[in-house]
N, CA, C and O atoms as a GROMACS GRO file, in nm:
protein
  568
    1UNK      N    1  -0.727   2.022   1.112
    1UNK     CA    2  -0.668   1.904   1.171
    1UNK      C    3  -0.639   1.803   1.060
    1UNK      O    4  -0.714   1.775   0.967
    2UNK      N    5  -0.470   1.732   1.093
    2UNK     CA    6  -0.469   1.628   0.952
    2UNK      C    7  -0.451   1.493   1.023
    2UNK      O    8  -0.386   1.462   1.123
    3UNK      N    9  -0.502   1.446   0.969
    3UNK     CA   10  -0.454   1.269   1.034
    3UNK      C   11  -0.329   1.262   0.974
    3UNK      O   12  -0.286   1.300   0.865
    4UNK      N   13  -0.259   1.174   1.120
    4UNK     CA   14  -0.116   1.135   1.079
    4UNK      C   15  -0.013   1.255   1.139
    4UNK      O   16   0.092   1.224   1.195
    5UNK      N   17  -0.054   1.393   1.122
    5UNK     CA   18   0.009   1.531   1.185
    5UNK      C   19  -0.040   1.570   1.319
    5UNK      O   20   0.040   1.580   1.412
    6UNK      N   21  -0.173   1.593   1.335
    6UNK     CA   22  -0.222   1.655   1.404
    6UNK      C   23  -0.296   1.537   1.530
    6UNK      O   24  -0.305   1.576   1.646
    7UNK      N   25  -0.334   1.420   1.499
    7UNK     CA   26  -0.407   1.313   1.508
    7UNK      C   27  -0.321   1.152   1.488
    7UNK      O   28  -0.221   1.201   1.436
    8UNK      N   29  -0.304   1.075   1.491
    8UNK     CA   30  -0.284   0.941   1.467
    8UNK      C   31  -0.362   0.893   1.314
    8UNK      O   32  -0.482   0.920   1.301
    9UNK      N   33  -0.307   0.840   1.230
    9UNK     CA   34  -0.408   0.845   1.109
    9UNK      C   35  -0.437   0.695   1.138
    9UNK      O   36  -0.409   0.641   1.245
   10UNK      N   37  -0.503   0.625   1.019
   10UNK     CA   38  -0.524   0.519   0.955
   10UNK      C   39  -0.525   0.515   0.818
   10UNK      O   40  -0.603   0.566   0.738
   11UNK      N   41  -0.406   0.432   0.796
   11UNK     CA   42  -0.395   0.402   0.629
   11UNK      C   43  -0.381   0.235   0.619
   11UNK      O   44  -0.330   0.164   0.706
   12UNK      N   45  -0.430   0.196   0.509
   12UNK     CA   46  -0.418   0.085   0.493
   12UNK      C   47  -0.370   0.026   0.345
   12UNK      O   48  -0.402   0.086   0.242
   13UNK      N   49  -0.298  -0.085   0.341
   13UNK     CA   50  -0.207  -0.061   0.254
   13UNK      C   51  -0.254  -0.260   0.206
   13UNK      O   52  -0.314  -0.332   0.286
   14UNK      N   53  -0.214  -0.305   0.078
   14UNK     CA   54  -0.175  -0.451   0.046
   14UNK      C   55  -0.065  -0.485  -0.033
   14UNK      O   56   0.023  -0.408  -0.073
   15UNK      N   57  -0.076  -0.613  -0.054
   15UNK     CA   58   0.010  -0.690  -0.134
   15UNK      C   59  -0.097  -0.758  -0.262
   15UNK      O   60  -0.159  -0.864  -0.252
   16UNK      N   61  -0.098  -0.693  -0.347
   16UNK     CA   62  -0.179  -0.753  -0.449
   16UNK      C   63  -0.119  -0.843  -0.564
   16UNK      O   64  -0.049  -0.806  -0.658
   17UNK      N   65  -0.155  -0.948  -0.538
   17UNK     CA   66  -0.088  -1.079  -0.626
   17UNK      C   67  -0.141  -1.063  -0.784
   17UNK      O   68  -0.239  -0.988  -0.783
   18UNK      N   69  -0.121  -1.093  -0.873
   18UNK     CA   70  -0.147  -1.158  -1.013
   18UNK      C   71  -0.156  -1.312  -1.030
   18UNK      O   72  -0.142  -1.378  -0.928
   19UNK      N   73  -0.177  -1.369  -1.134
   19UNK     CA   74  -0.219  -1.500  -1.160
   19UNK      C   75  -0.060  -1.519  -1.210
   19UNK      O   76  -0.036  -1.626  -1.265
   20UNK      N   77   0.004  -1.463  -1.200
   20UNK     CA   78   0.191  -1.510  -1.209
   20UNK      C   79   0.234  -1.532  -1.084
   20UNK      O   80   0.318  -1.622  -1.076
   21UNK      N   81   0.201  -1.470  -0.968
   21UNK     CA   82   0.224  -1.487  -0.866
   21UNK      C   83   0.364  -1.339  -0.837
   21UNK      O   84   0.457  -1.315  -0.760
   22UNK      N   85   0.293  -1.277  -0.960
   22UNK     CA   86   0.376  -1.110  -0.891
   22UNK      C   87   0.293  -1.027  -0.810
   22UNK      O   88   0.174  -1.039  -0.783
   23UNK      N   89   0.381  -0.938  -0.773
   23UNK     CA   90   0.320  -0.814  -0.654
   23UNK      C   91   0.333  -0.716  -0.688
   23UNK      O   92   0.446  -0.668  -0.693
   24UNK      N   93   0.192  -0.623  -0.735
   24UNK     CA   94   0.166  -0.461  -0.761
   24UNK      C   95   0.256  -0.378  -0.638
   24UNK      O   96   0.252  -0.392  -0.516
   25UNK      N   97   0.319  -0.309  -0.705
   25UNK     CA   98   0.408  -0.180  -0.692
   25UNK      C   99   0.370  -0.050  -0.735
   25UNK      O  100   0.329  -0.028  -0.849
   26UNK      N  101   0.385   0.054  -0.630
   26UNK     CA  102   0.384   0.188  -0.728
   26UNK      C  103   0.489   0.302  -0.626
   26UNK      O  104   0.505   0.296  -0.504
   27UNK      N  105   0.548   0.397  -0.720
   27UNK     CA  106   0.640   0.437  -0.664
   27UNK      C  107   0.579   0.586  -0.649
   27UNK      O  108   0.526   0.644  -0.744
   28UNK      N  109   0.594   0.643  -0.517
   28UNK     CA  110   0.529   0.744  -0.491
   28UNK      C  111   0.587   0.912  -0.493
   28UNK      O  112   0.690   0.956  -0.441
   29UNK      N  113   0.479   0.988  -0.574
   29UNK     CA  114   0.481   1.100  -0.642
   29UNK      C  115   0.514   1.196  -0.533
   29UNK      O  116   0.501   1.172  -0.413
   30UNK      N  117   0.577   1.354  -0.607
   30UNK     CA  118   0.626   1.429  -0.563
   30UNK      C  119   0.503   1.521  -0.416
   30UNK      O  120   0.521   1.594  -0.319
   31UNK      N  121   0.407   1.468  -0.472
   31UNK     CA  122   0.278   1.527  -0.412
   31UNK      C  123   0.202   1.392  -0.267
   31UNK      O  124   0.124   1.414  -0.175
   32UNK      N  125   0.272   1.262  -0.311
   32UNK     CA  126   0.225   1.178  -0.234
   32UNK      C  127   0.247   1.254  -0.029
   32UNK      O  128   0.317   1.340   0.024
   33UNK      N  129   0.170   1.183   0.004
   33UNK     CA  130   0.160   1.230   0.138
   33UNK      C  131   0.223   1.233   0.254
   33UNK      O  132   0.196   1.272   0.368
   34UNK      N  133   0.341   1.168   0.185
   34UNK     CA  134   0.486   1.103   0.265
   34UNK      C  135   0.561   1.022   0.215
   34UNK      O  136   0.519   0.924   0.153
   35UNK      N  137   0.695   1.052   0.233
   35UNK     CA  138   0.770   0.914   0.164
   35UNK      C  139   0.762   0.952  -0.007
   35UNK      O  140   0.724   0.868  -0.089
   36UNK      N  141   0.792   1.058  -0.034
   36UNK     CA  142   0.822   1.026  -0.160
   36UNK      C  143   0.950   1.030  -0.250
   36UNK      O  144   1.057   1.088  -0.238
   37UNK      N  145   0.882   0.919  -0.377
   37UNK     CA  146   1.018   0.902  -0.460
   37UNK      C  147   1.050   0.745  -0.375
   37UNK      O  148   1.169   0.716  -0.388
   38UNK      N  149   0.977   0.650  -0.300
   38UNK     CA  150   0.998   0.565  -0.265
   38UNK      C  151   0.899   0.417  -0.327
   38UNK      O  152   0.816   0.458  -0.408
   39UNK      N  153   0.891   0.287  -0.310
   39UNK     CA  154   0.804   0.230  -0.370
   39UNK      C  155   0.708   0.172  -0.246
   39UNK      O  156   0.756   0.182  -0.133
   40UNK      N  157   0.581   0.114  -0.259
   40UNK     CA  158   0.506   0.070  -0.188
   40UNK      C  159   0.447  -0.047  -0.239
   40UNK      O  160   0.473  -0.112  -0.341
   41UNK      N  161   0.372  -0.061  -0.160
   41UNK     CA  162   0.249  -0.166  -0.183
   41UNK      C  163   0.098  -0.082  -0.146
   41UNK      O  164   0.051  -0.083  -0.033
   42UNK      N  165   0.032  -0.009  -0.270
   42UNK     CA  166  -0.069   0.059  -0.191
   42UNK      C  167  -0.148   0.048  -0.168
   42UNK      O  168  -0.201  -0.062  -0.181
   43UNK      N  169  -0.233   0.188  -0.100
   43UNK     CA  170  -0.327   0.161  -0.046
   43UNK      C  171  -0.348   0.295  -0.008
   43UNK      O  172  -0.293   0.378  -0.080
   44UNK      N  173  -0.420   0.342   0.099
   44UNK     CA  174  -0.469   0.479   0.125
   44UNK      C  175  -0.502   0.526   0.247
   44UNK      O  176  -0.446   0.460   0.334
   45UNK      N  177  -0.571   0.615   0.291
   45UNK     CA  178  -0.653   0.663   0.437
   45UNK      C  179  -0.771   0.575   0.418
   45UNK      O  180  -0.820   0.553   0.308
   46UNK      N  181  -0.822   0.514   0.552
   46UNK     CA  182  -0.928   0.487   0.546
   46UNK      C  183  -1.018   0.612   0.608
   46UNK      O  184  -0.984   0.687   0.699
   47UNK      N  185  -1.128   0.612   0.540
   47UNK     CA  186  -1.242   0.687   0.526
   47UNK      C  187  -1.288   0.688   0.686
   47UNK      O  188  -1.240   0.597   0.753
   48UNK      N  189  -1.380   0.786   0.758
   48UNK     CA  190  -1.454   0.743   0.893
   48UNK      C  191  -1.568   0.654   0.851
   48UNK      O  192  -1.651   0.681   0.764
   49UNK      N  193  -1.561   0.526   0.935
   49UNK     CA  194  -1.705   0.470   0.923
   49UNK      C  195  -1.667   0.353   0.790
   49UNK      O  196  -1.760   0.307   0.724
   50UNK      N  197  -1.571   0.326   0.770
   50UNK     CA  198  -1.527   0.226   0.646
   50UNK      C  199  -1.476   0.137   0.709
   50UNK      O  200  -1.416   0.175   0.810
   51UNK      N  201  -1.476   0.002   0.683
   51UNK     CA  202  -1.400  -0.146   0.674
   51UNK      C  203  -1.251  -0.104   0.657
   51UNK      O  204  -1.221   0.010   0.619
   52UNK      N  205  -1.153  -0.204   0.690
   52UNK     CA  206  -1.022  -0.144   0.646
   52UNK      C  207  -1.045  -0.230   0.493
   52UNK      O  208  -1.016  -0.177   0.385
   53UNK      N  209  -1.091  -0.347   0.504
   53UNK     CA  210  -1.076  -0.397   0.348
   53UNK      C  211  -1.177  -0.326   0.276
   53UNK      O  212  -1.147  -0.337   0.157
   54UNK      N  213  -1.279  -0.262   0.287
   54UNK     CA  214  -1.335  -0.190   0.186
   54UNK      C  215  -1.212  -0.099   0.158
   54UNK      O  216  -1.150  -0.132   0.056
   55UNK      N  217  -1.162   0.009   0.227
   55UNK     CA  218  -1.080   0.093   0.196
   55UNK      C  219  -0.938   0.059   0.066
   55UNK      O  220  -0.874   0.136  -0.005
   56UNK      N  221  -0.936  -0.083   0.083
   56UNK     CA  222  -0.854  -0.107   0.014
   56UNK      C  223  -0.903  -0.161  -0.142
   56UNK      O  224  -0.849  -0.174  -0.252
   57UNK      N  225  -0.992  -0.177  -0.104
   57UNK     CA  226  -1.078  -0.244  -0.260
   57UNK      C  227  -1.104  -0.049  -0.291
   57UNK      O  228  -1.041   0.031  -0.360
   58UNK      N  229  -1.182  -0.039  -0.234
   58UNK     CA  230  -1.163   0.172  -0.304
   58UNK      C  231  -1.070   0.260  -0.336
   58UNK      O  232  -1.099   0.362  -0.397
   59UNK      N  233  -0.930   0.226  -0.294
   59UNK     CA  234  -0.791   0.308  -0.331
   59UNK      C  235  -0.750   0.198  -0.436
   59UNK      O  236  -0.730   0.257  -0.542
   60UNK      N  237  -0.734   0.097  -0.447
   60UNK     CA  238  -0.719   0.066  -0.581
   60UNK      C  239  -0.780   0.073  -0.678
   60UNK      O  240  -0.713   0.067  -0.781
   61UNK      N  241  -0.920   0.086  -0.692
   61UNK     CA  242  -0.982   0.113  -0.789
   61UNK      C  243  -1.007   0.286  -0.843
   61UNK      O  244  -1.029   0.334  -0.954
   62UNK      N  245  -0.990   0.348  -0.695
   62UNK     CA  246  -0.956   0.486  -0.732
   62UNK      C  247  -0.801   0.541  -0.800
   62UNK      O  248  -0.808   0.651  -0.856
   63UNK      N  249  -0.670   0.475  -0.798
   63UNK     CA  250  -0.597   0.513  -0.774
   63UNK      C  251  -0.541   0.442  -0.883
   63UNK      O  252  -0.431   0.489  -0.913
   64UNK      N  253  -0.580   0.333  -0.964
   64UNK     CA  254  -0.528   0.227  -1.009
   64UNK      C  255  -0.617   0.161  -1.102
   64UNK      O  256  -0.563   0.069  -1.164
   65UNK      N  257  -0.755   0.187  -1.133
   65UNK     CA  258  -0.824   0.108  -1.186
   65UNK      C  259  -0.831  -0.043  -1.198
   65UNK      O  260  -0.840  -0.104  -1.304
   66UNK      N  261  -0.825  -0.115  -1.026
   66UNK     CA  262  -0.779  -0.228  -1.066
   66UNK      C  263  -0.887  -0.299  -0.943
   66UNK      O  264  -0.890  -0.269  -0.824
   67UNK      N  265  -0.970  -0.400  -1.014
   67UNK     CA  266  -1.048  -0.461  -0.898
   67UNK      C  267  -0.967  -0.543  -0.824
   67UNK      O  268  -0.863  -0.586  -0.875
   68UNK      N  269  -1.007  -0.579  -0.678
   68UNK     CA  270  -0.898  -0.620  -0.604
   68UNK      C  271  -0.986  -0.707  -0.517
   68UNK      O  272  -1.086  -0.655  -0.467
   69UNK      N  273  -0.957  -0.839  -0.492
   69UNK     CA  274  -1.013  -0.909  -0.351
   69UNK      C  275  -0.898  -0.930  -0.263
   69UNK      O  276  -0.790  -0.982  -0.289
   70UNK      N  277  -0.950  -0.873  -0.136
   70UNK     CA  278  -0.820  -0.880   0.002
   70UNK      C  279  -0.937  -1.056   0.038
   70UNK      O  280  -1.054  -1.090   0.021
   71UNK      N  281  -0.798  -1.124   0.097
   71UNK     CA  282  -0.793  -1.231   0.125
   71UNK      C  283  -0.762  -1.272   0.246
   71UNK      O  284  -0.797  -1.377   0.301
   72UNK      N  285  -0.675  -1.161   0.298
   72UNK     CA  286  -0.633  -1.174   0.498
   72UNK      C  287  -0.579  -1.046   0.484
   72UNK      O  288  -0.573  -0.962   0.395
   73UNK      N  289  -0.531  -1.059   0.633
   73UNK     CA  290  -0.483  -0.934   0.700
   73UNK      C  291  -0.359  -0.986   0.755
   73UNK      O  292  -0.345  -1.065   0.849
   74UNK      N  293  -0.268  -0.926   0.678
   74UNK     CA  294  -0.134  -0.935   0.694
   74UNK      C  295  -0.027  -0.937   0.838
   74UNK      O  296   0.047  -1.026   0.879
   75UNK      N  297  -0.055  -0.807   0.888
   75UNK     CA  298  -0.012  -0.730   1.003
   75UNK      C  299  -0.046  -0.586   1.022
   75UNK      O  300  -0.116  -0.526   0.940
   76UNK      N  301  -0.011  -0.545   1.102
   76UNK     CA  302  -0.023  -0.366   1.108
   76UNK      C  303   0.115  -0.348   1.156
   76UNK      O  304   0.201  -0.415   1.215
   77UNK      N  305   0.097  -0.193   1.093
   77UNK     CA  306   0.349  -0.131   1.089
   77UNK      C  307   0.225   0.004   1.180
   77UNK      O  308   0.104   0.024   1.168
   78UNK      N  309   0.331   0.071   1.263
   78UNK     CA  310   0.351   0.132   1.342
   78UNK      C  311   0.411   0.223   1.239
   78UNK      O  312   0.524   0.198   1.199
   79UNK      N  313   0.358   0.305   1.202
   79UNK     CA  314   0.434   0.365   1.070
   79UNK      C  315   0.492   0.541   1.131
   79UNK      O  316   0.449   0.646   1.083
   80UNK      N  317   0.558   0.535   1.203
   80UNK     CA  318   0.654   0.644   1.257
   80UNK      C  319   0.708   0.718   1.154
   80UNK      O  320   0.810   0.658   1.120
   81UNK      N  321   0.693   0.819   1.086
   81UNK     CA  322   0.786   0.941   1.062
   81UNK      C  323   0.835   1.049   1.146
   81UNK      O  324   0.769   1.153   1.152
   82UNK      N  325   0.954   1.034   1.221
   82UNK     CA  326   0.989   1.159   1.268
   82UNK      C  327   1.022   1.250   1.181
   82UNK      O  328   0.958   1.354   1.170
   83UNK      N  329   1.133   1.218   1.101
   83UNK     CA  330   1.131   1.305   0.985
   83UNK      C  331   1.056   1.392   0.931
   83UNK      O  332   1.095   1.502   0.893
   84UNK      N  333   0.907   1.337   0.922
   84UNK     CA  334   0.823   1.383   0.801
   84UNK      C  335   0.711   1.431   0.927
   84UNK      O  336   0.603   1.471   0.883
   85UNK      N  337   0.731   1.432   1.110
   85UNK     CA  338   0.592   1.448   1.164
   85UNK      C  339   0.506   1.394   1.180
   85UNK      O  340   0.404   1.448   1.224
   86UNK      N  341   0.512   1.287   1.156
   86UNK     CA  342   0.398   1.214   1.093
   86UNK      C  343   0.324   1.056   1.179
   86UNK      O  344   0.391   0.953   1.170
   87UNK      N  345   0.223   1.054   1.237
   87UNK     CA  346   0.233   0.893   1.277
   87UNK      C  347   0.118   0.853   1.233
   87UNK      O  348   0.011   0.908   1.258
   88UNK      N  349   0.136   0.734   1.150
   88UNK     CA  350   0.031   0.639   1.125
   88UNK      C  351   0.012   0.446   1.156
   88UNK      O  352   0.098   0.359   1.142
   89UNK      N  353  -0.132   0.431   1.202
   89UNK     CA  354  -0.127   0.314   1.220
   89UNK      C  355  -0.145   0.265   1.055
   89UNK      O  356  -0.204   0.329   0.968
   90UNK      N  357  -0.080   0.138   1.040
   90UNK     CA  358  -0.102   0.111   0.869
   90UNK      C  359  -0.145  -0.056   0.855
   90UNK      O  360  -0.060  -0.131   0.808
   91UNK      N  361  -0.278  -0.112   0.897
   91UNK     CA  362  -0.281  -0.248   0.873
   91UNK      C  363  -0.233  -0.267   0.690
   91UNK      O  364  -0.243  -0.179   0.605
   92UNK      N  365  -0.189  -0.385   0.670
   92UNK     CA  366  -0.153  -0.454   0.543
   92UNK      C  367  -0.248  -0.592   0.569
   92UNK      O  368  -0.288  -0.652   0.669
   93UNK      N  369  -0.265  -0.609   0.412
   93UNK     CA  370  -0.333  -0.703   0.385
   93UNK      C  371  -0.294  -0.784   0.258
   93UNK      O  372  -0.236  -0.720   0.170
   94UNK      N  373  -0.316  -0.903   0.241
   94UNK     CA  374  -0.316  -0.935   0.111
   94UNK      C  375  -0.476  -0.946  -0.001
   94UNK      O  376  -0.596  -0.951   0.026
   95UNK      N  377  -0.391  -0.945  -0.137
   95UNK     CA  378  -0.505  -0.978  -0.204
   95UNK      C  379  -0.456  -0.985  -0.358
   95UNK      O  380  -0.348  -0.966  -0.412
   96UNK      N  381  -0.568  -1.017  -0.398
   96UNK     CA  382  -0.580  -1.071  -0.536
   96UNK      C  383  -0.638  -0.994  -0.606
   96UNK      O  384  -0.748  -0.948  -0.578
   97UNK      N  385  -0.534  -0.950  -0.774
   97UNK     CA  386  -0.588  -0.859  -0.875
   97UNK      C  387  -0.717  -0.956  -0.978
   97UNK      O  388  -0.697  -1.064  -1.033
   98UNK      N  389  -0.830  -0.885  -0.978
   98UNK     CA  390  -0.924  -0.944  -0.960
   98UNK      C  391  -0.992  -0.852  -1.179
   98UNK      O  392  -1.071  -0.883  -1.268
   99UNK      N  393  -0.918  -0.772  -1.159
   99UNK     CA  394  -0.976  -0.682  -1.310
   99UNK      C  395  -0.920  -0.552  -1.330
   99UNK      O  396  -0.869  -0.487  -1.239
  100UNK      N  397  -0.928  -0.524  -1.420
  100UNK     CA  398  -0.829  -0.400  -1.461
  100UNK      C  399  -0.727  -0.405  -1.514
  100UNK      O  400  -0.671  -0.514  -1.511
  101UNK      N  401  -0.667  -0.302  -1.578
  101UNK     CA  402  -0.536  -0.290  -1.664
  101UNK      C  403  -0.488  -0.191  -1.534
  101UNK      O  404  -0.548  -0.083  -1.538
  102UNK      N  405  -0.419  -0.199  -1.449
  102UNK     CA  406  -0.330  -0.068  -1.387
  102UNK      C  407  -0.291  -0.022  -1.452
  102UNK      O  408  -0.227  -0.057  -1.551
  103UNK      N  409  -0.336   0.128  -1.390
  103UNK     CA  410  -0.299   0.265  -1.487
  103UNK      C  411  -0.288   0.352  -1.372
  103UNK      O  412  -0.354   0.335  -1.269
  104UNK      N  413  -0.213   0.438  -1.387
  104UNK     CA  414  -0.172   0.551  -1.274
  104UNK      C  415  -0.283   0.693  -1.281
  104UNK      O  416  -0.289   0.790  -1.357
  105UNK      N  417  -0.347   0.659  -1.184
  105UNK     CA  418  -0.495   0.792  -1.193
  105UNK      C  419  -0.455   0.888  -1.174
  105UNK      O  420  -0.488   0.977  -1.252
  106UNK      N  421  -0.356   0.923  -1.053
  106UNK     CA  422  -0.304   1.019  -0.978
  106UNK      C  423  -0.156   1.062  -1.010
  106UNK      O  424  -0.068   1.050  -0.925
  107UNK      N  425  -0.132   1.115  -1.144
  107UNK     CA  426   0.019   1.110  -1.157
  107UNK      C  427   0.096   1.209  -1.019
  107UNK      O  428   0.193   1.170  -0.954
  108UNK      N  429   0.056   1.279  -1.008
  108UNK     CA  430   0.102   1.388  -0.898
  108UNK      C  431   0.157   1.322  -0.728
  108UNK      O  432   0.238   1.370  -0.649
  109UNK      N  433   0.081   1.208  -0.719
  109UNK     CA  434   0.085   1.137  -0.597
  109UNK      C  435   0.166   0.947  -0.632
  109UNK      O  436   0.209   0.863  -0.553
  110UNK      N  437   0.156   0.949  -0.770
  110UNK     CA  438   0.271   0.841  -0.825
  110UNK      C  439   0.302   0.822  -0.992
  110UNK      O  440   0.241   0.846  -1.097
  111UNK      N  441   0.409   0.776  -0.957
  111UNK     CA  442   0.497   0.849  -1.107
  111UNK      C  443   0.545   0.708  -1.180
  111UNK      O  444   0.588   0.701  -1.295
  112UNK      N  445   0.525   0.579  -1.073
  112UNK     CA  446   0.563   0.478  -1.163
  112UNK      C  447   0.497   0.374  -1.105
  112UNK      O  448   0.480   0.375  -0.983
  113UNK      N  449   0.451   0.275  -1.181
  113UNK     CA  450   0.396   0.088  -1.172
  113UNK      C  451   0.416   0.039  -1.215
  113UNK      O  452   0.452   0.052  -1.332
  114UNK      N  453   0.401  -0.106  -1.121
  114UNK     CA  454   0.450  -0.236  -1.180
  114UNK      C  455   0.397  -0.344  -1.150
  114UNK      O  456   0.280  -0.332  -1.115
  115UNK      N  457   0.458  -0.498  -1.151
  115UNK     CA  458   0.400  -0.591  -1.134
  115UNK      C  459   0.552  -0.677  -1.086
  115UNK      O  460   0.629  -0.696  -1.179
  116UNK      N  461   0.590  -0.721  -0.964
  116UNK     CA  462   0.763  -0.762  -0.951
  116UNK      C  463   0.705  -0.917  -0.899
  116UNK      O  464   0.603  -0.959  -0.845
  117UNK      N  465   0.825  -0.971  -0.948
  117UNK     CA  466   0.843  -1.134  -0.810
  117UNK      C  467   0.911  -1.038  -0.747
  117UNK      O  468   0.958  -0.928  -0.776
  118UNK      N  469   0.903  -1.130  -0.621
  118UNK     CA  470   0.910  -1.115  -0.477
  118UNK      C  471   1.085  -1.082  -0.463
  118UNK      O  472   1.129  -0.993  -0.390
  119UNK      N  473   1.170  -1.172  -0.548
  119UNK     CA  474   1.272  -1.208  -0.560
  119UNK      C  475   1.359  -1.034  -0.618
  119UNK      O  476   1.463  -0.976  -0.587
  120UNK      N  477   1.252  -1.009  -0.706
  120UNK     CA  478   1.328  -0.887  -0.771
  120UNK      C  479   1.215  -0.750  -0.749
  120UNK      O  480   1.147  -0.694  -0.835
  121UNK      N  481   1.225  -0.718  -0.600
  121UNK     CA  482   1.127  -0.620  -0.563
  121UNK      C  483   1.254  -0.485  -0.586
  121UNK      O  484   1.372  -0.494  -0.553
  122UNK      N  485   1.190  -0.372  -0.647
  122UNK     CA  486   1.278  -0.249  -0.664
  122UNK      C  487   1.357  -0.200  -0.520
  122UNK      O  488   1.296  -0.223  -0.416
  123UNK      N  489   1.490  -0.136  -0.512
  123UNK     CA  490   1.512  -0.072  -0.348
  123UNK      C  491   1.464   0.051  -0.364
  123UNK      O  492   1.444   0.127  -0.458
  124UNK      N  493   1.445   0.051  -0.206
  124UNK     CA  494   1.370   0.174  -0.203
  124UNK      C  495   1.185   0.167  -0.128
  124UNK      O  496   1.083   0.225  -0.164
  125UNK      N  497   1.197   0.118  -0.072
  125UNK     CA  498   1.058   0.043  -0.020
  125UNK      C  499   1.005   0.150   0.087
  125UNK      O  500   1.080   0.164   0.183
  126UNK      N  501   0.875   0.235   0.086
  126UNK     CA  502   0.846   0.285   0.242
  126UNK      C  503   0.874   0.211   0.334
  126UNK      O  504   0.924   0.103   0.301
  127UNK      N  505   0.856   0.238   0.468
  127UNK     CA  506   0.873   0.182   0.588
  127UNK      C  507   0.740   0.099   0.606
  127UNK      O  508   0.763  -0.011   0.655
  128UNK      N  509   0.590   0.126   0.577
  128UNK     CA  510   0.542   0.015   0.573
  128UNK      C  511   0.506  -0.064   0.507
  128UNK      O  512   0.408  -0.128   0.545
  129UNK      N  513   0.584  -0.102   0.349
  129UNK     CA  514   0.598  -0.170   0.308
  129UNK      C  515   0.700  -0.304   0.292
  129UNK      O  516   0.700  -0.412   0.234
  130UNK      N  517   0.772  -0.238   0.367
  130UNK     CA  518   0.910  -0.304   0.470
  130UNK      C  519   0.858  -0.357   0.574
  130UNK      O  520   0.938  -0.445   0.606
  131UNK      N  521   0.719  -0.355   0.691
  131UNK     CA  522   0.678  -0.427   0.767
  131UNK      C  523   0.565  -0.506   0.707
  131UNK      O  524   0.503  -0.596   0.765
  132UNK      N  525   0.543  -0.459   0.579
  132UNK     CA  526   0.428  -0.564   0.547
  132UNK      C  527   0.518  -0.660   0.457
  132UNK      O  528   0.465  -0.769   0.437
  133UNK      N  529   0.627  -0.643   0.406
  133UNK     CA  530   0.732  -0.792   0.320
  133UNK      C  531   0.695  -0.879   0.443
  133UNK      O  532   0.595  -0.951   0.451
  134UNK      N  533   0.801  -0.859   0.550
  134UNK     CA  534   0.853  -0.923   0.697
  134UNK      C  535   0.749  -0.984   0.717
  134UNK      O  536   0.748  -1.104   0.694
  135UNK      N  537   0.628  -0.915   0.766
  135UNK     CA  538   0.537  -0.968   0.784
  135UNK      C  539   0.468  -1.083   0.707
  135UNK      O  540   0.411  -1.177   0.763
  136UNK      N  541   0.480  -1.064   0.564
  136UNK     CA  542   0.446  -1.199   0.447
  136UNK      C  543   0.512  -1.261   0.494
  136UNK      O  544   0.468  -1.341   0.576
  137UNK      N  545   0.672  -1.253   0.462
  137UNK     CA  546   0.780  -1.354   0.486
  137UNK      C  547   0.774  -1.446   0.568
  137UNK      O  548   0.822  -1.556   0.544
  138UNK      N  549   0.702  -1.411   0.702
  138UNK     CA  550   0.706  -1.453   0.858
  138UNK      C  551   0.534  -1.541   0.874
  138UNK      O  552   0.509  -1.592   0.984
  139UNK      N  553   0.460  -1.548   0.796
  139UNK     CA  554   0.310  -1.612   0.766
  139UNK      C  555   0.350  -1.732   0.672
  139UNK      O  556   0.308  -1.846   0.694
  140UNK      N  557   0.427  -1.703   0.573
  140UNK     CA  558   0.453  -1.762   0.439
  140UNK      C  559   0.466  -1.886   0.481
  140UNK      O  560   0.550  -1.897   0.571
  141UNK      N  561   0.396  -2.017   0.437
  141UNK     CA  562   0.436  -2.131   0.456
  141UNK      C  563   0.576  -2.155   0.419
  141UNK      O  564   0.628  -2.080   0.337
  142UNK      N  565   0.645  -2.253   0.472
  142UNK     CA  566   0.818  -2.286   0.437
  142UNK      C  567   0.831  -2.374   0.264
  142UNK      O  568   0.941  -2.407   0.219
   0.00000   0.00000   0.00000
């Protein structure tokens, strides 16, 4: 049985800021679990029996070497692949890069990173990284 195929998954995903006020990016590998060759805001499966913000402080530091404090909870995307089979619930969150040099752990599952303003985010965005922008956009003080 796979979550997301077989099951409804849970993945959880952020927006991780810098002290510039950019947003961690990574663009996902030939091996990633969906959606690839596209960019995100990541994050991972949560574990059974895990926090969604622990999960996200553990896929970045697994995935990224990068300490991370989540700060809120963004929204959740309804993350539909017909295409790919696939359904996942995906809360987003924000947070703050907290330590680390990002470095790509997992080349197989992502092939590129970054650090963007908001203004000059790459095209090409998963689908729930496209409900977690909207979702900033739509919180964002004016």
């Amino acid at each position: 049985m796979r979550p997301g195929h077989d099951f409804i998954g849970v993945g959880v995903g952020a927006m991780v800021f810098d002290e510039q006020g950019r947003v961690f990016l990574a663009k996902r590998g030939p091996k990633a679990r969906n959606e690839a060759g596209l960019w995100e805001f990541p994050g991972g499966m949560v574990d059974f029996g895990e926090r969604l913000a622990d999960a996200v402080v553990r896929e970045f530091q697994e995935e990224y070497g990068m300490a991370v404090e989540v700060v809120g909870l963004l929204g959740v995307s309804d993350h539909l692949l017909p295409e790919e089979g696939q359904h996942w619930v995906s809360p987003s969150f924000v947070a703050l890069h907290r330590g680390g040099v990002p470095e790509i752990k997992e080349p197989e599952k992502c092939t590129e990173i970054g650090w963007f303003r908001l203004a000059e985010l790459p095209d090409g965005l998963t689908k729930a990284s496209v409900d977690t922008l909207a979702a900033y956009k739509a919180n964002r003080p004016a």
